[in-house]
C-alpha positions in Angstrom: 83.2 96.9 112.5 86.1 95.0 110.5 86.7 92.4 112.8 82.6 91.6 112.4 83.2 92.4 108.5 86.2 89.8 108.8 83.8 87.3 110.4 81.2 87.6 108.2 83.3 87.3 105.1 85.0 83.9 106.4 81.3 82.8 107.4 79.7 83.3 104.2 82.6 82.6 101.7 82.6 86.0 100.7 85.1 88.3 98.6 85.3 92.0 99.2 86.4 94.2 95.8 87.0 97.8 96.7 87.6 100.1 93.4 90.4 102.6 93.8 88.0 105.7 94.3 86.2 104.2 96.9 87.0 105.4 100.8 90.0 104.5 102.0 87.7 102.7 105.1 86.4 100.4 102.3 90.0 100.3 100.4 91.4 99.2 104.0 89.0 96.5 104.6 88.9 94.9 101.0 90.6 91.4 100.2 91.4 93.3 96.5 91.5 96.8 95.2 91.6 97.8 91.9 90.0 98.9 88.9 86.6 97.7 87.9 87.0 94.9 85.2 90.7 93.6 87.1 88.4 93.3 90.6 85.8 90.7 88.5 88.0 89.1 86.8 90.2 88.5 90.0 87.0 87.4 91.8 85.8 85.1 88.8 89.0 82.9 89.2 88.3 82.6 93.5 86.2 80.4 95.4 84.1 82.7 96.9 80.6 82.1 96.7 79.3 85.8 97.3 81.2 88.9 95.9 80.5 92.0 97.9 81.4 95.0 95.4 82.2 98.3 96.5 81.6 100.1 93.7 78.7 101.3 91.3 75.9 99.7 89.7 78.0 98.5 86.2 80.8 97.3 88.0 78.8 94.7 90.0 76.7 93.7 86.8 79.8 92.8 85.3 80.7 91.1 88.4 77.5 89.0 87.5 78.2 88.4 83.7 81.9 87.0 84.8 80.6 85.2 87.7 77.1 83.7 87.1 77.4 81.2 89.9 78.3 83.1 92.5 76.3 86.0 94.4 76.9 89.4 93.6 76.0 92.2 96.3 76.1 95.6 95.6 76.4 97.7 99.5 74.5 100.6 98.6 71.5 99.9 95.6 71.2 103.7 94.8 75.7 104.0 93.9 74.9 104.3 89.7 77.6 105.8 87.7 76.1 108.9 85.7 77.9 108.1 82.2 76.4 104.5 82.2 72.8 106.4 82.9 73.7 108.1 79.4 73.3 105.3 76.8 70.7 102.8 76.9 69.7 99.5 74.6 67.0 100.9 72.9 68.9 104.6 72.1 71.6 102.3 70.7 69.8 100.5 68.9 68.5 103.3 67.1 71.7 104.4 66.4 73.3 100.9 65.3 70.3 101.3 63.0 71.2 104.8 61.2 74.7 103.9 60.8 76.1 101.3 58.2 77.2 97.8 59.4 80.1 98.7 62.0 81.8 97.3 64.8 80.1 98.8 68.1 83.3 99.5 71.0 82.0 99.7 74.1 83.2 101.3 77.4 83.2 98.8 80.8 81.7 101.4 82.5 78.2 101.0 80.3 75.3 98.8 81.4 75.2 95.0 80.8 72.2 95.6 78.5 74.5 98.0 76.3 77.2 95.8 76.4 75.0 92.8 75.2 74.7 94.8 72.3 78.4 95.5 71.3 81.1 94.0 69.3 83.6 94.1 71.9 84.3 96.0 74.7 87.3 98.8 75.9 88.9 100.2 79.4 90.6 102.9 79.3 94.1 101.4 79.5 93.3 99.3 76.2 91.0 101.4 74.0 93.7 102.2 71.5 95.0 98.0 71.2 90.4 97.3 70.7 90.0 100.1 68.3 93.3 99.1 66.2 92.4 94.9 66.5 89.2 95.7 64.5 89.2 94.5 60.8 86.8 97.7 59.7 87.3 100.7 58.7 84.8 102.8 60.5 83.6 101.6 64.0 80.6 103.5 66.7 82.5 104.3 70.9 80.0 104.7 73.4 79.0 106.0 75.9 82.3 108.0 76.7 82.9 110.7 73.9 86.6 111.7 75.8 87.5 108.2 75.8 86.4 107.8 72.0 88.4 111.1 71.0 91.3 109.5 72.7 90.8 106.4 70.6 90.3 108.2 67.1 93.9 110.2 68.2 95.4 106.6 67.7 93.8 105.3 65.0 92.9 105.8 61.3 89.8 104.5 61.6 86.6 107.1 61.3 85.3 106.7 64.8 81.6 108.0 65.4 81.4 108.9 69.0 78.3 108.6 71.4 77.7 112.0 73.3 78.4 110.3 76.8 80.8 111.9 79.6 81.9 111.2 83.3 80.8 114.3 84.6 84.1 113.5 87.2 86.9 113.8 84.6 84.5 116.6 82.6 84.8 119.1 85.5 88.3 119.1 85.3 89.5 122.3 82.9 93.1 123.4 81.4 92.9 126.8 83.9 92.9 124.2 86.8 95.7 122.0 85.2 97.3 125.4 84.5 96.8 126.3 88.2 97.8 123.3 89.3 100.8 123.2 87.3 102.2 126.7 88.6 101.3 125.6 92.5 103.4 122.2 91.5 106.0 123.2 88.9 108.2 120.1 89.9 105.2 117.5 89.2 104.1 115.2 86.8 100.9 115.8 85.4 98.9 112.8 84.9 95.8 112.1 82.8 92.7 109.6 83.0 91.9 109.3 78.9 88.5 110.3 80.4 89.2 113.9 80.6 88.7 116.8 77.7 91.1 115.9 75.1 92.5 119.7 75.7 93.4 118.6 79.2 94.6 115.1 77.7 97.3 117.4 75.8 98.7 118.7 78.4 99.4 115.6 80.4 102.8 114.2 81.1 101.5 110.6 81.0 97.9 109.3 80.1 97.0 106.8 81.9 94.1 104.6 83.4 93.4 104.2 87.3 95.9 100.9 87.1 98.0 102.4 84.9 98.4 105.4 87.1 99.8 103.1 90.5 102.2 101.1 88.1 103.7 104.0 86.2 104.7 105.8 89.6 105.2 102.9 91.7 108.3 102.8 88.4 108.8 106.3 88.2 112.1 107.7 89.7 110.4 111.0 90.0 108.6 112.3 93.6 105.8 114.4 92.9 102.6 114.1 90.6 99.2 115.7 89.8 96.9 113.1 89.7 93.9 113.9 87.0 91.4 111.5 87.7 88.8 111.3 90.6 90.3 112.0 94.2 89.8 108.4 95.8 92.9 106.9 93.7 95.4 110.0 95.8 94.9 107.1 98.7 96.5 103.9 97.2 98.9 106.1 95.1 100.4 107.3 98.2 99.5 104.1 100.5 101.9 102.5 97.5 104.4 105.1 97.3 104.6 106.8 101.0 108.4 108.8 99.8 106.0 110.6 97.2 103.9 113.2 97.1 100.6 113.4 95.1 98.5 116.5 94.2 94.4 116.4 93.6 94.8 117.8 89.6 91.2 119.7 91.2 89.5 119.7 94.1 86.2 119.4 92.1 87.5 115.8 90.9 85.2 114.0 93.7 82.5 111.1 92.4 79.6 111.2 95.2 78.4 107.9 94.3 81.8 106.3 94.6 81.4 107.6 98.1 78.6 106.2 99.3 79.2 103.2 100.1 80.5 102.8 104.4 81.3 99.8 106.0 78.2 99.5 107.7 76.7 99.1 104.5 78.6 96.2 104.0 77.8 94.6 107.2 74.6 94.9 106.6 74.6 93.7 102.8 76.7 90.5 104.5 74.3 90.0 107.2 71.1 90.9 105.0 72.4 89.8 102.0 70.9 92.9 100.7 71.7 94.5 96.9 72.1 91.1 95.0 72.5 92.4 91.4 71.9 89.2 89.0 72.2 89.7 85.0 69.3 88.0 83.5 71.0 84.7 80.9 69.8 86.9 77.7 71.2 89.6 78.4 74.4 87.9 80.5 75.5 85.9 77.9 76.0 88.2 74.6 77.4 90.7 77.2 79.8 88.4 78.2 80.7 87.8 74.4 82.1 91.2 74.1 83.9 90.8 77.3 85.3 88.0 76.6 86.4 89.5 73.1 88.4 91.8 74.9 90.2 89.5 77.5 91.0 87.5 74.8 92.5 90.0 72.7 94.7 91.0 76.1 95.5 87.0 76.4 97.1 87.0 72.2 98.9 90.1 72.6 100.5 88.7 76.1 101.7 85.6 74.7 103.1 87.6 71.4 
């Protein structure tokens, strides 16, 4: 199966992305793995022609809005992401119209058409620099309500939140930290900003996927409980084989991130199957926020 993967790929000028909850069959056969917006933008600056995502629905849309020239497949049509499914243009637009004139800060993991809406858009490893760049004093997060009370912890803005969740991060509770905690007493606890802010408090380190492989690939300590979806235990330890990594809960498992098998890519490659293509008027005020956001990463790099 990889070797006809690997031939496909070199035929057809392709680029495989594999996000870090994805199997670790799909994580092993990737050319990159990473976090959503990292993968596009890494595919954006290659010469690929097609970009095979192994992801969800969102991630390959943005996959589009970077990369407008090239071909975006998505393996399995039916992989969606269940906070994105939350928010949608015209509900926001309802609510852009009840609030005053505000800033609109908007998750990656949202739909293009929700993003072609916003200001500017977040991950959750720079939420707090977005929120804090803004020139206003009041500003509207969406879709993710744990990310947005993660934000307003930072800030002195007023931040209206949307009532949006990943049901992933949501399932995890303080008695399973607790338990988790008592099983492990000699681990760092580490949190995805996407949990329950009373879970959030009890973290060692907060941190997004990325942010999770770089602070213990540094760490000098050997064990951790990992608080975000069970896919990233793989690269963690992959990375860091003299460590040892604990699921935070066993609950913490994304079915749709798990869809996705290599055959699916073979036959998206050989099909080219699950072409997701962002429309130019929704693409292009999308990108705008995007682009806000890289650019605001770019100034505080060079400062």
């Amino acid at each position: 199966m990889q070797s006809a993967i690997r031939r496909l790929v070199k035929e057809k000028k392709a680029i495989i992305l594999a996000h870090n909850y994805q199997p670790p069959e799909i994580q092993d056969l990737a050319d990159l793995c990473g976090d959503s917006l990292e993968l596009s933008i890494k595919a954006a600056q290659t010469d690929a022609e097609i970009i095979v995502f192994c992801g969800v629905h969102f991630m390959a849309e943005t996959a589009s809005i970077l990369s407008p020239q090239k071909t975006v497949l998505l393996p399995r049509e039916d992989a969606g992401c269940l906070m994105a499914d939350m928010i949608d243009p015209e509900s926001l637009k309802l609510k852009i119209d009840q609030l005053p004139p505000m800033p609109v800060v908007t998750y990656v993991n949202s739909t293009a058409a929700v993003k072609a809406l916003s200001t500017i858009c977040c991950t959750s490893a720079n939420v707090i620099d977005v929120v804090n760049s803004l020139d206003a004093p009041e500003i509207l997060m969406t879709p993710d309500r744990n990310l947005a009370r993660y934000a307003a912890a930072h800030t002195n803005k007023k931040v209206h939140i949307w009532d949006g969740f990943c049901p992933t991060h949501e399932w995890l509770t303080v008695e399973d930290v607790e338990q988790a905690k008592k099983a492990y007493p000699n681990a760092v606890f580490i949190a995805h900003p996407e949990c329950r802010p009373e879970v959030v408090a009890m973290a060692d380190v907060v941190a997004s996927t990325s942010g999770m492989l770089r602070h213990v690939r540094q760490s000098s300590r050997t064990e951790f409980i990992i608080g975000t979806e069970k896919g990233l235990l793989y690269p963690l330890q992959k990375d860091n084989p003299d460590k040892r990594f604990y699921p935070a809960s066993e609950k913490m498992l994304c079915k749709n991130m798990k869809k996705i098998g290599p055959e699916d890519v073979v036959r998206s490659l050989e099909t080219m199957s699950g072409e997701v293509k962002v429309p130019e008027e929704i693409r292009v005020p999308a990108l705008a926020a995007v682009q806000r956001m890289i650019d605001l990463a770019l100034k505080k790099r060079a400062s």
